[in-house]
MARBA-3410 file (N, C-alpha, C, O; in Angstrom, 1 decimal):
72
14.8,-10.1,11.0,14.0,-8.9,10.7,15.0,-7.7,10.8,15.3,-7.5,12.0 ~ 15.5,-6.8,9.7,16.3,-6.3,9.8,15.6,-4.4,9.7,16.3,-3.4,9.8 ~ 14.3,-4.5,9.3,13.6,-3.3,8.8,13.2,-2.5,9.7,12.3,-3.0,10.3 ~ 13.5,-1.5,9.9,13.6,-0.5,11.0,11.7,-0.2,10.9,11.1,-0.2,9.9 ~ 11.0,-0.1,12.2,9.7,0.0,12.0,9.1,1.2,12.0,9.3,1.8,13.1
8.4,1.9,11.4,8.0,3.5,10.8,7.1,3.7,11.6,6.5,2.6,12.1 ~ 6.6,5.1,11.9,5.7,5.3,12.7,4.4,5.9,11.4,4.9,6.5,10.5 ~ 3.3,5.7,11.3,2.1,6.5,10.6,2.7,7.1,10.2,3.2,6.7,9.2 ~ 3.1,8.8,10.9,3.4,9.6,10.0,4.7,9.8,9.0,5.0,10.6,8.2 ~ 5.3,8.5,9.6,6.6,8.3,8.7,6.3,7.9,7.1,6.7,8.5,6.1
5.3,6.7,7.2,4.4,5.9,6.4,4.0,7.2,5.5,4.4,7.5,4.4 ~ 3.1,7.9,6.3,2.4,9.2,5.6,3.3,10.0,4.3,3.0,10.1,3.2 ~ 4.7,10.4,5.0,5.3,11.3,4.1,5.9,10.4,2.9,6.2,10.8,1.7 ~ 6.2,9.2,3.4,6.9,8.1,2.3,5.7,7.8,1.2,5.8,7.3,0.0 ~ 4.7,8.3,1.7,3.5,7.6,0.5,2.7,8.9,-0.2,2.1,8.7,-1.2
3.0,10.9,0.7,3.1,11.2,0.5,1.2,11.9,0.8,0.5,12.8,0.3 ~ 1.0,11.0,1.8,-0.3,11.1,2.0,-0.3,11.9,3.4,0.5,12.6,4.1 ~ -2.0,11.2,3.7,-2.2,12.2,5.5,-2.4,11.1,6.4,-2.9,9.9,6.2 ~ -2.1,11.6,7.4,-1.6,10.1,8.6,-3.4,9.7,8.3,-3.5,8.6,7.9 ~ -4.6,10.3,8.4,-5.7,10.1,8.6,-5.4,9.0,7.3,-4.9,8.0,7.9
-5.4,8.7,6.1,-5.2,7.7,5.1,-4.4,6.5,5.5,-4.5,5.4,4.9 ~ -3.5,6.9,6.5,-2.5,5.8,6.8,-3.4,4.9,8.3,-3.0,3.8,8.6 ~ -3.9,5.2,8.6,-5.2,4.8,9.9,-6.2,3.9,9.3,-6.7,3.0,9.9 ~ -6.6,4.3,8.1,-8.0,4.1,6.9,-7.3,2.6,6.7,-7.7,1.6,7.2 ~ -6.1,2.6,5.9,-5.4,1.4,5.4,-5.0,0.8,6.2,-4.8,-0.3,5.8
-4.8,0.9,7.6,-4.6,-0.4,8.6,-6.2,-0.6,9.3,-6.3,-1.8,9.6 ~ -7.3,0.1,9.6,-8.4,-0.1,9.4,-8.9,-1.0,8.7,-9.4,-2.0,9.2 ~ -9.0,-0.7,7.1,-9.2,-1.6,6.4,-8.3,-3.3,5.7,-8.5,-4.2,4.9 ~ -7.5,-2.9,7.0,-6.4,-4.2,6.7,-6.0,-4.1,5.1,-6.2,-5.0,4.2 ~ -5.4,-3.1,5.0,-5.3,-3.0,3.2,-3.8,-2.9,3.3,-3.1,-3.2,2.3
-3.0,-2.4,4.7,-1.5,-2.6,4.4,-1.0,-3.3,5.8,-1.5,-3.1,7.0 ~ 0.2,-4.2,5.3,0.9,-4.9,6.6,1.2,-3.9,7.5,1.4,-2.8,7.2 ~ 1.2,-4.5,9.0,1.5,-3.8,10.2,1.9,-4.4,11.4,1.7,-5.6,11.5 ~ 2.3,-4.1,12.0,3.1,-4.7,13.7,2.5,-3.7,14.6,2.4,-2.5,14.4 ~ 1.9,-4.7,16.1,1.4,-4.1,16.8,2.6,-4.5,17.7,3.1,-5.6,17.9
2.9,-2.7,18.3,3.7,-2.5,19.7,3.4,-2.2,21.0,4.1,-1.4,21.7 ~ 2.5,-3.0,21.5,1.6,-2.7,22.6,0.4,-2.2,21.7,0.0,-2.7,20.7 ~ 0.1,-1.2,22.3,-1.0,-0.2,21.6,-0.5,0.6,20.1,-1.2,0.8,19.2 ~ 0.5,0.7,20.3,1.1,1.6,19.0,1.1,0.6,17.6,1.2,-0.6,17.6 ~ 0.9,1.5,16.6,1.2,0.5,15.3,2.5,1.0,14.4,2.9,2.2,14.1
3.1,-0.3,14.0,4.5,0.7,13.4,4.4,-0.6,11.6,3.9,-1.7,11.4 ~ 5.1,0.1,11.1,5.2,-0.5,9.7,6.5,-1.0,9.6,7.3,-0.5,10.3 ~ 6.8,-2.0,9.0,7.8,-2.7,8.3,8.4,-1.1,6.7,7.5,-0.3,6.4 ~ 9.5,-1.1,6.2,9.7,-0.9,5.3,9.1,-1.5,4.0,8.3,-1.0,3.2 ~ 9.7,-2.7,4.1,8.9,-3.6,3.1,7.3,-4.2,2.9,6.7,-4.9,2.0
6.8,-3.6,3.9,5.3,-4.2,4.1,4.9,-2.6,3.3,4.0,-2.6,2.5 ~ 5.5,-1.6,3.4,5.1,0.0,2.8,5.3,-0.2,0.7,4.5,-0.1,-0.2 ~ 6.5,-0.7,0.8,7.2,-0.9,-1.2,6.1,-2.1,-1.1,5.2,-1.7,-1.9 ~ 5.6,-3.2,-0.6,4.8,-4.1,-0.6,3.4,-3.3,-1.3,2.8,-3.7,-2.3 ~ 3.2,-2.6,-0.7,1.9,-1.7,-0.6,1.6,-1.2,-1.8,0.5,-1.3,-2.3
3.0,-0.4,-2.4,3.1,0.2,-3.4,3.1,-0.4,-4.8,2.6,0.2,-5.8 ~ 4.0,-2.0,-4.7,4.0,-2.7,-5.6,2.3,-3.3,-6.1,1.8,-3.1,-7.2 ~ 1.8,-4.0,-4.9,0.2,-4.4,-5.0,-1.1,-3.5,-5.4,-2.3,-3.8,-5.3 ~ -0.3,-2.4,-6.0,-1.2,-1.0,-5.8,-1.1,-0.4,-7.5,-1.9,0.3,-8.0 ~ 0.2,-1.0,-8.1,0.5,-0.4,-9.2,-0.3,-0.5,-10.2,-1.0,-1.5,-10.3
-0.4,0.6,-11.0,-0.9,0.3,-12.4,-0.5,0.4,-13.5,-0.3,1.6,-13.8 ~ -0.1,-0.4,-14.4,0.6,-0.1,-15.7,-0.6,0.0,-16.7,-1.8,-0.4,-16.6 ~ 0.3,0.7,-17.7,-0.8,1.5,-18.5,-0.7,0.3,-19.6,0.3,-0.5,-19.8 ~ -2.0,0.5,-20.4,-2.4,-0.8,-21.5,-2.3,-0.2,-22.6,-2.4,1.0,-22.7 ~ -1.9,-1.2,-23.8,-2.0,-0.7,-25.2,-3.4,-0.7,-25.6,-4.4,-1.2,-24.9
-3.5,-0.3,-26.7,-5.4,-0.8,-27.1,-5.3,-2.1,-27.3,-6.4,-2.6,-27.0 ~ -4.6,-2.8,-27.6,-4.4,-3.9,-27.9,-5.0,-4.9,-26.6,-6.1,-5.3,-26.5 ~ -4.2,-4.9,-26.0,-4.2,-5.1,-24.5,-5.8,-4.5,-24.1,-6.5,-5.4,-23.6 ~ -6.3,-3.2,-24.4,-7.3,-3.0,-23.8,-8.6,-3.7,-24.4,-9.5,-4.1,-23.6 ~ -8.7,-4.0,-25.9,-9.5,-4.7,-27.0,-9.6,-5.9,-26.4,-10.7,-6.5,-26.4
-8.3,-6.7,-25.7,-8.4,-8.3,-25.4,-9.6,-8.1,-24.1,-10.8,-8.4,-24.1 ~ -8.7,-7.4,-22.9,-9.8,-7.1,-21.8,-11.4,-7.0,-21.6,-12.3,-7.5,-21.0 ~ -11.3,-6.1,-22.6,-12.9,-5.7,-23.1,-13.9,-6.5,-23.8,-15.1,-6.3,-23.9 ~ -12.9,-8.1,-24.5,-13.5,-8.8,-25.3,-13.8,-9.8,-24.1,-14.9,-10.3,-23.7 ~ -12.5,-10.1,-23.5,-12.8,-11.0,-22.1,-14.4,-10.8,-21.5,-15.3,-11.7,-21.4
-14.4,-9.5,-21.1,-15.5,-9.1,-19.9,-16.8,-9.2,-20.6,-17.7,-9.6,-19.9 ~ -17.1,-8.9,-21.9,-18.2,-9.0,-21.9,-18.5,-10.3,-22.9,-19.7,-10.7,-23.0
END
């Protein structure tokens, strides 16, 4: 394990958010975490992890036409 561990508000400014959001997501178990005693610290890669699982690429109509035929 070579990834230096971030505090919240480290998390916060990398994601560009408010530590309150960064509390919500380990609340909701929605991003990896390490507990240090009481304190919670982030992995780097558990944060790009976050970001990757989160992405959204944008659709052609084409793409959007298949989806839309799928669903209904």
């Amino acid at each position: 394990m070579n990834d230096e561990l971030l505090t919240a508000d480290e998390v916060a400014a990398r994601l560009k958010a408010t530590p309150r959001f960064v509390r919500r997501l380990v609340a909701e178990r929605r991003i990896a975490f390490v507990k240090v005693g009481r304190l919670v610290r982030f992995e780097a890669s558990a944060v790009a992890a976050y970001i990757d699982s989160n992405r959204v690429v944008p659709m052609t109509r084409a793409h959007l036409r298949d989806y839309l035929g799928e669903v209904a």
